[in-house]
C-alpha positions in Angstrom: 198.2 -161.3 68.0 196.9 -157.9 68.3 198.1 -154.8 70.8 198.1 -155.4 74.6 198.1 -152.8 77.6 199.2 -152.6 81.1 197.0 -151.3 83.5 198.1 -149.4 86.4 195.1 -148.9 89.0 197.0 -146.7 92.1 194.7 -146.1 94.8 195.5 -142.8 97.1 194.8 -143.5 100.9 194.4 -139.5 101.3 193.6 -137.2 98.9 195.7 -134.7 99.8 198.4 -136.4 98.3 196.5 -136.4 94.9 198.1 -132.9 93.8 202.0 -134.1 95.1 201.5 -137.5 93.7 199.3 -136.1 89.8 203.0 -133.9 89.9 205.7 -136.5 90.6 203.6 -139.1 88.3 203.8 -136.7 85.4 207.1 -135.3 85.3 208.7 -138.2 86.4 207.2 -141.7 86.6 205.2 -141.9 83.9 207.7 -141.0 81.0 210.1 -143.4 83.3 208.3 -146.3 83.0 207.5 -145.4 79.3 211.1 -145.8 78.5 211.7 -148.3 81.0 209.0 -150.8 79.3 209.6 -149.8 75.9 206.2 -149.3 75.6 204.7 -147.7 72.2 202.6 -145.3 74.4 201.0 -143.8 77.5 198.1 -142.5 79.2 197.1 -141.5 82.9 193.6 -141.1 83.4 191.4 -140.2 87.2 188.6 -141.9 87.8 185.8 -139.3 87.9 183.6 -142.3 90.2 186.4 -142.7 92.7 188.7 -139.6 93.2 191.5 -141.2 94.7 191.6 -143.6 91.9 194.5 -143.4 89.3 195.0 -145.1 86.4 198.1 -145.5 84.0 197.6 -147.5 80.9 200.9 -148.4 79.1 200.4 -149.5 75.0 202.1 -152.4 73.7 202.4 -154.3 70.0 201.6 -157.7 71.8 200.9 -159.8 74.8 204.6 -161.1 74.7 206.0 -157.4 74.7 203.9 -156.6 77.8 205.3 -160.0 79.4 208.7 -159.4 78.8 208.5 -155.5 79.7 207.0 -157.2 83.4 209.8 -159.6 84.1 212.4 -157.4 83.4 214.9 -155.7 86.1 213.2 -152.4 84.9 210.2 -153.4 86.6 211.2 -154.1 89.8 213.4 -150.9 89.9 210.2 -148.6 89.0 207.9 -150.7 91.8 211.5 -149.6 94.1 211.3 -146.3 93.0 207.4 -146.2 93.5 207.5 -147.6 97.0 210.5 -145.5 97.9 208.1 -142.2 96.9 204.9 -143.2 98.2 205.3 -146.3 100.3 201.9 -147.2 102.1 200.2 -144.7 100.9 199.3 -145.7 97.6 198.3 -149.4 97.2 198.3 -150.3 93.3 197.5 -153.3 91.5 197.9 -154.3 88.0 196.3 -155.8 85.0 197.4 -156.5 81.3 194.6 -156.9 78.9 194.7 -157.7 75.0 192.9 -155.9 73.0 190.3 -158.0 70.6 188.1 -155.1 68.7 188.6 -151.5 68.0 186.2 -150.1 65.9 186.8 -146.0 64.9 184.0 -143.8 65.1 184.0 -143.3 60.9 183.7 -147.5 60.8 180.7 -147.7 63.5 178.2 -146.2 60.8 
């Protein structure tokens, strides 16, 4: 089984929380929820389409690791933690995908 990854899709109701929220998501939740999953890796990305689209994107060895990362108490304190700090104004969803091809650049030719 190859790598899997958690996506994070957080959708700002007003953009001028995008500033507060880019701040509080960097210095704290994202390296949070790095060491709360036990994730190998992270990236947060915004959607240059949709501006008040967010995206985190958590690394894992396997779809099993992302599993158990998800049904762990860890999770349900960072959604706690999230919803304490943003409540209704950032609606989020989430999808875990496995990933079946990588191809580097050098390989494509």
């Amino acid at each position: 089984m190859g790598k899997a990854l958690l996506m994070v899709r957080a959708e700002l109701a007003d953009s001028v929380d995008r500033q507060a929220f880019d701040r509080w998501y960097e210095a704290e939740h994202l390296p949070d929820a790095l060491r709360t999953f036990g994730a190998e890796r992270a990236w947060r990305c915004w959607a240059e389409a949709d501006p008040s689209a967010h995206y985190a994107l958590y690394e894992f060895a396997d779809m099993r690791a992302v599993k158990a990362a998800l049904a762990a108490d860890g999770m349900r304190r960072l959604i706690g933690d999230f919803d304490r700090a943003w409540g209704t104004r950032v609606r989020r969803t989430r999808d875990i995908l496995q990933l079946v091809q990588s191809v580097a650049a050098q390989d494509a030719r």
